[in-house]
MIDOSE-1310 file (N, C-alpha, C; in nm, 2 decimals, decimal comma, always signed):
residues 161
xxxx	-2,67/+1,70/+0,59/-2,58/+1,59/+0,58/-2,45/+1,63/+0,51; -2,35/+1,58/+0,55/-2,21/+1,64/+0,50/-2,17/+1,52/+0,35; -2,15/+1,57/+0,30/-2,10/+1,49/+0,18/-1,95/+1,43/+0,23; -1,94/+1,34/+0,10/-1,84/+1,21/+0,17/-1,68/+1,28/+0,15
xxxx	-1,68/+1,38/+0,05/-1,53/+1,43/+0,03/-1,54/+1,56/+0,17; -1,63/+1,62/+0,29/-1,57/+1,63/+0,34/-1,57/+1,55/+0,49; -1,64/+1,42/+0,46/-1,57/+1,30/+0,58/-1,42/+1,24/+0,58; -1,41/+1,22/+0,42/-1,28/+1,19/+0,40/-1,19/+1,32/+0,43
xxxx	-1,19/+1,43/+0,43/-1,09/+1,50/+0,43/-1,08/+1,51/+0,62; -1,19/+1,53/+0,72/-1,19/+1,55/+0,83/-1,06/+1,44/+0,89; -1,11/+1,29/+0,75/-1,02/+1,20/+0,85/-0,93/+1,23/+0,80; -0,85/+1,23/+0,71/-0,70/+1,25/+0,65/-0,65/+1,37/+0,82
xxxx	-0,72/+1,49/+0,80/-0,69/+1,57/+0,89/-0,66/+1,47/+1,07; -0,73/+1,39/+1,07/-0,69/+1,32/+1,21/-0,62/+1,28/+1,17; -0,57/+1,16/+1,04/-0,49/+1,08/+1,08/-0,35/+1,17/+1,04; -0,32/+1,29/+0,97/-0,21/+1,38/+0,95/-0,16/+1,43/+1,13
xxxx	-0,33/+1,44/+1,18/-0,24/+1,46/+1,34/-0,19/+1,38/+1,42; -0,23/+1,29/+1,43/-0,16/+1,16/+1,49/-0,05/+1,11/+1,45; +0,01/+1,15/+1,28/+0,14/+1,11/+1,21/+0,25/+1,23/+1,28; +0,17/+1,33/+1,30/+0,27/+1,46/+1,35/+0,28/+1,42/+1,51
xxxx	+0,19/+1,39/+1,57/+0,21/+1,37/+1,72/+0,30/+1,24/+1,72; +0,29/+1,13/+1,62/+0,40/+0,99/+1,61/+0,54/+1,07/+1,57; +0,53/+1,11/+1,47/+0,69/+1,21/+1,43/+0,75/+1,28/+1,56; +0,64/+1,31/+1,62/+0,72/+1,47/+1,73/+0,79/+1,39/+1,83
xxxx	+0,69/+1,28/+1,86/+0,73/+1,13/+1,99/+0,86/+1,10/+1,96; +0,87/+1,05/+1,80/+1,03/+0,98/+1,76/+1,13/+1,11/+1,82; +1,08/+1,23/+1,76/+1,23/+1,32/+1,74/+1,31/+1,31/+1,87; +1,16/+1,34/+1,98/+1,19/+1,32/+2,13/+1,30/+1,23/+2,19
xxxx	+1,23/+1,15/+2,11/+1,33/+1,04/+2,13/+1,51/+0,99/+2,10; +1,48/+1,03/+1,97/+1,62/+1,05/+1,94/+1,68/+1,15/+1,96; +1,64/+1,27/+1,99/+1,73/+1,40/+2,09/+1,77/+1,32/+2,19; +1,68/+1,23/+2,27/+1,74/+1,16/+2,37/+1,86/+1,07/+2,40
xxxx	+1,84/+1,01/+2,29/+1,95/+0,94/+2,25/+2,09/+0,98/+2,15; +2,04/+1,12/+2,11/+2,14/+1,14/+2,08/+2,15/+1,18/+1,91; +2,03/+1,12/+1,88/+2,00/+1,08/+1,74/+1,95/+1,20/+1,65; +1,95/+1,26/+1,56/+1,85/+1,39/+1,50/+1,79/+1,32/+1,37
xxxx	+1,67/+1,34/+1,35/+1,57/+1,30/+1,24/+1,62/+1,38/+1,11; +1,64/+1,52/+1,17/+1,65/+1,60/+1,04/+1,79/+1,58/+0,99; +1,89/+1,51/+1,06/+2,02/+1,49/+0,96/+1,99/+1,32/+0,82; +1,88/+1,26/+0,94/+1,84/+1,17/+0,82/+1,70/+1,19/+0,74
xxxx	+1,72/+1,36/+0,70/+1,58/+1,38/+0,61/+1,46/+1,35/+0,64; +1,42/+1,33/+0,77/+1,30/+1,28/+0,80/+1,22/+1,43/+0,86; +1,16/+1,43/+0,98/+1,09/+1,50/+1,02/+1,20/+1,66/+1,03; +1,10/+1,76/+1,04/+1,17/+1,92/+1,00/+1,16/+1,97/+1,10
xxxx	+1,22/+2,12/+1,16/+1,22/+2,17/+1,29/+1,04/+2,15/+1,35; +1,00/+2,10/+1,52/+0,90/+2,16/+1,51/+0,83/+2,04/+1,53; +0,87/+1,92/+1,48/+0,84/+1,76/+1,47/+0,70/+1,78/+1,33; +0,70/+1,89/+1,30/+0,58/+1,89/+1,14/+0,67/+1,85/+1,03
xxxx	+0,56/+1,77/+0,92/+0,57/+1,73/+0,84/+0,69/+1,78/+0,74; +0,76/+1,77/+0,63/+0,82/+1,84/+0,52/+0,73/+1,90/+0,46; +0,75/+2,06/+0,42/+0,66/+2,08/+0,31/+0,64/+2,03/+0,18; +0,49/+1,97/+0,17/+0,44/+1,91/-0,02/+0,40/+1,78/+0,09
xxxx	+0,41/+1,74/+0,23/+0,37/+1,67/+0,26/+0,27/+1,57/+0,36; +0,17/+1,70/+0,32/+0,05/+1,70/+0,39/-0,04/+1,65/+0,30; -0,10/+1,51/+0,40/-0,19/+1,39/+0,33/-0,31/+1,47/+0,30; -0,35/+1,58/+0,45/-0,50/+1,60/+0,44/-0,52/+1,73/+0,25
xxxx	-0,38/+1,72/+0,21/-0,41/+1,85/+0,08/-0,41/+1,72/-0,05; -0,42/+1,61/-0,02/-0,39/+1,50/-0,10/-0,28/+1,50/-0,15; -0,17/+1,56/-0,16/-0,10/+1,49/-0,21/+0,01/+1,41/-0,11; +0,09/+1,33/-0,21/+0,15/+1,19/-0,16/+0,26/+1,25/-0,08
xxxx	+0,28/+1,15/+0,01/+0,46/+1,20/+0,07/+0,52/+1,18/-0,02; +0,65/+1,25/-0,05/+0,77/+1,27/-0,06/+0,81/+1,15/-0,08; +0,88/+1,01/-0,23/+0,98/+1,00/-0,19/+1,09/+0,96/-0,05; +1,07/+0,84/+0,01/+1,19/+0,82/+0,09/+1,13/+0,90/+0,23
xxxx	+1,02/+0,94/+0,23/+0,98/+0,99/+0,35/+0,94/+0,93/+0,45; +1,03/+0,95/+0,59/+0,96/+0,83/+0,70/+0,86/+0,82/+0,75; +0,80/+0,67/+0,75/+0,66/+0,65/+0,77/+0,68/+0,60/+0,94; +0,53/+0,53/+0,95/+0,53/+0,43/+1,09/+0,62/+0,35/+1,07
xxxx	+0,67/+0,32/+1,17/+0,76/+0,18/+1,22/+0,88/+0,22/+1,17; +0,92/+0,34/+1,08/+1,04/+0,37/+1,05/+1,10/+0,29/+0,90; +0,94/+0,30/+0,82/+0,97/+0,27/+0,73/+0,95/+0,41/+0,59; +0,96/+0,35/+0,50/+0,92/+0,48/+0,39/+0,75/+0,45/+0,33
xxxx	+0,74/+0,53/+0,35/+0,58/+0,54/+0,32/+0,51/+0,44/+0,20; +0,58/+0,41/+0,09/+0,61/+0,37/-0,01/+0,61/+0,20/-0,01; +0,71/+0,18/+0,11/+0,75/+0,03/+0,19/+0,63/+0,01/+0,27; +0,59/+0,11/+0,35/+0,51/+0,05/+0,44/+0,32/+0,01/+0,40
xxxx	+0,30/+0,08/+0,26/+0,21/+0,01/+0,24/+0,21/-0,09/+0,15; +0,35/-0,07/+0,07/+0,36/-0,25/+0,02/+0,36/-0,33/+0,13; +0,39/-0,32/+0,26/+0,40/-0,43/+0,32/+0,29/-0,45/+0,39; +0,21/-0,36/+0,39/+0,08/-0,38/+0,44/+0,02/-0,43/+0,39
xxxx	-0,01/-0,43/+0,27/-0,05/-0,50/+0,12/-0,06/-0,63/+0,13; +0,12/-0,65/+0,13/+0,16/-0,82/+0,12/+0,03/-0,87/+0,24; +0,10/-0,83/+0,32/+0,03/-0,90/+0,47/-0,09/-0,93/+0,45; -0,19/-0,85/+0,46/-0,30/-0,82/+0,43/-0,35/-0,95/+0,31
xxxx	-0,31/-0,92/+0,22/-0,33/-1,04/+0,05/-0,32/-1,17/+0,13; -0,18/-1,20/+0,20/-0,15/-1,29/+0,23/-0,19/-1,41/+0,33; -0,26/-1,34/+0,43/-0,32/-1,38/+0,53/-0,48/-1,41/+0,50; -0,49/-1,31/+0,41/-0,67/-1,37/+0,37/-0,65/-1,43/+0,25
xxxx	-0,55/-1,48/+0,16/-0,56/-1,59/+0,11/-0,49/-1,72/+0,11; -0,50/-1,70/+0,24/-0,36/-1,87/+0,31/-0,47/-1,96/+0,29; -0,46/-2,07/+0,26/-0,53/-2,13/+0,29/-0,73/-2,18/+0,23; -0,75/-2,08/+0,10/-0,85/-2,08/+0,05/-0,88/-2,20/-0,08
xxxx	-0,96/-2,20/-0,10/-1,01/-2,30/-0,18/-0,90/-2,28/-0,35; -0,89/-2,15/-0,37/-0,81/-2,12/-0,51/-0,67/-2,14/-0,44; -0,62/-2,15/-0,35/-0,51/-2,22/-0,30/-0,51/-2,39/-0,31; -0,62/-2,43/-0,28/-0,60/-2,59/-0,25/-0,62/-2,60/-0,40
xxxx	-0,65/-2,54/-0,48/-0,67/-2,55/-0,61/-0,55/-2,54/-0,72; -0,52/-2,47/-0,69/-0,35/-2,42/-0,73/-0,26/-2,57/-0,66; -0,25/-2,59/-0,56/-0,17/-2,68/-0,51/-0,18/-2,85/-0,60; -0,33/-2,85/-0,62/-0,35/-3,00/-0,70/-0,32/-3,01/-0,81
xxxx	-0,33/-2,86/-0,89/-0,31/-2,81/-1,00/-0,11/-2,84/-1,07; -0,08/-2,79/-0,98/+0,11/-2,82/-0,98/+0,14/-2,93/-0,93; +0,05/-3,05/-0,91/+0,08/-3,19/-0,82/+0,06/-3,23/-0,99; -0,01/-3,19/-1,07/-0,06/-3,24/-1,18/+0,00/-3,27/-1,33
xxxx	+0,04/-3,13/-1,29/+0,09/-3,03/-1,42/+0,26/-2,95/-1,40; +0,31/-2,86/-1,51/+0,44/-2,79/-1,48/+0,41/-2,72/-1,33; +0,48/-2,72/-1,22/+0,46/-2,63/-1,16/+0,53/-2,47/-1,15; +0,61/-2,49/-1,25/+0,69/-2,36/-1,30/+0,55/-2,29/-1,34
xxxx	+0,49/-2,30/-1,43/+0,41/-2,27/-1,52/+0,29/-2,28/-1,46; +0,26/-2,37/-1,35/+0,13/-2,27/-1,29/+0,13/-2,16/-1,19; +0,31/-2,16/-1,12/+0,33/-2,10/-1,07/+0,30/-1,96/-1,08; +0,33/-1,96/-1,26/+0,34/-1,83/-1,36/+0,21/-1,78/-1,35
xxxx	+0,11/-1,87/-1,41/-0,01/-1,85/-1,40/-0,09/-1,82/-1,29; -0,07/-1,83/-1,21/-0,12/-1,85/-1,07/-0,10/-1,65/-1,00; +0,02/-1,61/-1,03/+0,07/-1,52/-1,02/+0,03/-1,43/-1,10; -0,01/-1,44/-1,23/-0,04/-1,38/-1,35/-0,21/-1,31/-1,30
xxxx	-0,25/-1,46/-1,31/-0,43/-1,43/-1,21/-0,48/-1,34/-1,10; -0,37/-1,40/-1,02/-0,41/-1,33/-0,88/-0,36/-1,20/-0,89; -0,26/-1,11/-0,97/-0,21/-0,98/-0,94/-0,33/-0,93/-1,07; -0,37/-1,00/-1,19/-0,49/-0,94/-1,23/-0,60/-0,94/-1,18
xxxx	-0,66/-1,01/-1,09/-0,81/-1,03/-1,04/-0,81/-0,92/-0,90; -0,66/-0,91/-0,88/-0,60/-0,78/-0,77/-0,63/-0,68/-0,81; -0,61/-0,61/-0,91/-0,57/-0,51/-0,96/-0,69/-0,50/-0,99; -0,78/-0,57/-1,03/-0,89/-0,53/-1,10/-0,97/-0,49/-0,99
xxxx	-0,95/-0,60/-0,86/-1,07/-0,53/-0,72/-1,01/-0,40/-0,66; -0,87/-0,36/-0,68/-0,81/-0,22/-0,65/-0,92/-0,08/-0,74; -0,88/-0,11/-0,84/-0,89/-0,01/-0,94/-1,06/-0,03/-0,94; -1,21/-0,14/-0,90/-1,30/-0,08/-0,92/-1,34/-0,07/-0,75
xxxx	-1,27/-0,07/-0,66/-1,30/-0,05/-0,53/-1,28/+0,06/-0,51; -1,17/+0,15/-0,58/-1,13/+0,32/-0,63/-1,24/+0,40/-0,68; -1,30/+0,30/-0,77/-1,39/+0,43/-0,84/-1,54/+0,34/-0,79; -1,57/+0,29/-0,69/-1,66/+0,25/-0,66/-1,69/+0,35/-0,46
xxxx	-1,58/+0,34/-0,43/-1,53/+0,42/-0,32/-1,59/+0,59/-0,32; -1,56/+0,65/-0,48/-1,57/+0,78/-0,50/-1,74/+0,78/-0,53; -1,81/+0,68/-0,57/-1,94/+0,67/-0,57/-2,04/+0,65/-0,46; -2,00/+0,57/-0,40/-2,08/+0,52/-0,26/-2,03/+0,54/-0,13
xxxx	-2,12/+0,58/-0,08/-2,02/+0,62/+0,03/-2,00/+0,46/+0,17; -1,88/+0,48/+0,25/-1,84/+0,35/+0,35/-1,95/+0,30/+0,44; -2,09/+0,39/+0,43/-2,18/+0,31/+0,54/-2,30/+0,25/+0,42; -2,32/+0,28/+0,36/-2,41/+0,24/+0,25/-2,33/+0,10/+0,22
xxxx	-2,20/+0,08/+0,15/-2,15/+0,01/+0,17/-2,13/-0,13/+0,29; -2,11/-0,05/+0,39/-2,11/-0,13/+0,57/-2,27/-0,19/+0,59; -2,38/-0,14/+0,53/-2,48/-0,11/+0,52/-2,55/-0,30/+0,48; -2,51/-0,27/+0,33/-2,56/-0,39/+0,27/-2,46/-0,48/+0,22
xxxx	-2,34/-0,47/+0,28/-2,30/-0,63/+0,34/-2,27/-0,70/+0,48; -2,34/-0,61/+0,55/-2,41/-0,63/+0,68/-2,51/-0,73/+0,61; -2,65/-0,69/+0,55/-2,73/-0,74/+0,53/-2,71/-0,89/+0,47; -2,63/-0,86/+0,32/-2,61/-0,99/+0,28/-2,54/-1,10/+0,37
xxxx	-2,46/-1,03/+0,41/-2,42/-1,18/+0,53/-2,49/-1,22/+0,65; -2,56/-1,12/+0,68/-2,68/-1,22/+0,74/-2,81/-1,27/+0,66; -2,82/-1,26/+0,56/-2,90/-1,29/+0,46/-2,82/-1,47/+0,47; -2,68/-1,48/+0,42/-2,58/-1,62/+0,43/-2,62/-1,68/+0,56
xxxx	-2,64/-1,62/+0,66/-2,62/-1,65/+0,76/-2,76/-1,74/+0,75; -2,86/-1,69/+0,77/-3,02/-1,74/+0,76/-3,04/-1,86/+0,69; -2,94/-1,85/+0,55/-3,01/-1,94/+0,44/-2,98/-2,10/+0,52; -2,80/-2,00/+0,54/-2,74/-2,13/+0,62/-2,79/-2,22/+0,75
xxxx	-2,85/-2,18/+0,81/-2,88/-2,21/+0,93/-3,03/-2,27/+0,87; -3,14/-2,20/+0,85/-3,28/-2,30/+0,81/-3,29/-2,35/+0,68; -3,23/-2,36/+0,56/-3,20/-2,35/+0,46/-3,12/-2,51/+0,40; -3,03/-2,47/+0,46/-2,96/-2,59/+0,46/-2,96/-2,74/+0,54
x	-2,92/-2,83/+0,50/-2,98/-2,94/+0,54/-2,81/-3,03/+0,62
């Protein structure tokens, strides 16, 4: 059985080639048009990476280095972030909660708090999803919350009234 640091490295290595085969596509493109990557610092002769900027050796891009969609690497997972936060918490119960809460009270000030909570209760599931990641590996994990939610699922269905 292969250990999990070298699953994770095999994928870094796919997804580094698919970033280089998306890079080589753009240059293509903008030769086409006219355009060169390398006058705007982006991709280097060859459509490969800058050197220091290989994901599969861990370390981070570069600073200002173009990502997907033609953003900076930097941007593009804050905004993946946002999205992501955003969409799975539209509409939840600590939303309707929040909303009755500022119908009630300052809404400046729950605003504050509200924001205060959710970027610490954030941060906290980042930082033990980090060192919980390096302990367990993604199917053990896939594993038994598979289970538990059909465990929910059961209770719900004969269980419930």
């Amino acid at each position: 059985s292969r250990s999990m640091s070298d699953r994770v490295s095999d994928e870094l290595e796919e997804v580094e080639e698919e970033l280089n085969i998306h890079t080589t596509n753009k240059k293509n493109e903008d030769k086409k048009s006219g355009d060169s990557m390398d006058e705007e610092g982006g991709v280097g002769a060859g459509g490969e990476a800058p050197s220091g900027a290989s994901i599969a050796s861990g370390n981070a891009a570069p600073s200002g280095q173009v990502g997907v969609g033609g953003l900076s690497t930097e941007t593009n997972v804050l905004f993946q972030s946002f999205i992501l936060t955003f969409l799975a918490e539209w509409g939840d119960r600590s939303q309707i909660a929040t909303i009755a809460l500022a119908a009630a009270k300052d809404p400046y000030g729950v605003t504050i708090g509200a924001c205060f909570g959710h970027s610490l209760c954030t941060g906290m599931a980042v930082v033990g999803g980090r060192m919980l990641a390096s302990k367990i590996s993604e199917k053990t994990v896939s594993f038994w919350g598979g289970c538990i939610f059909l465990a929910f699922g059961v209770h719900a269905l004969f269980l419930e009234e």
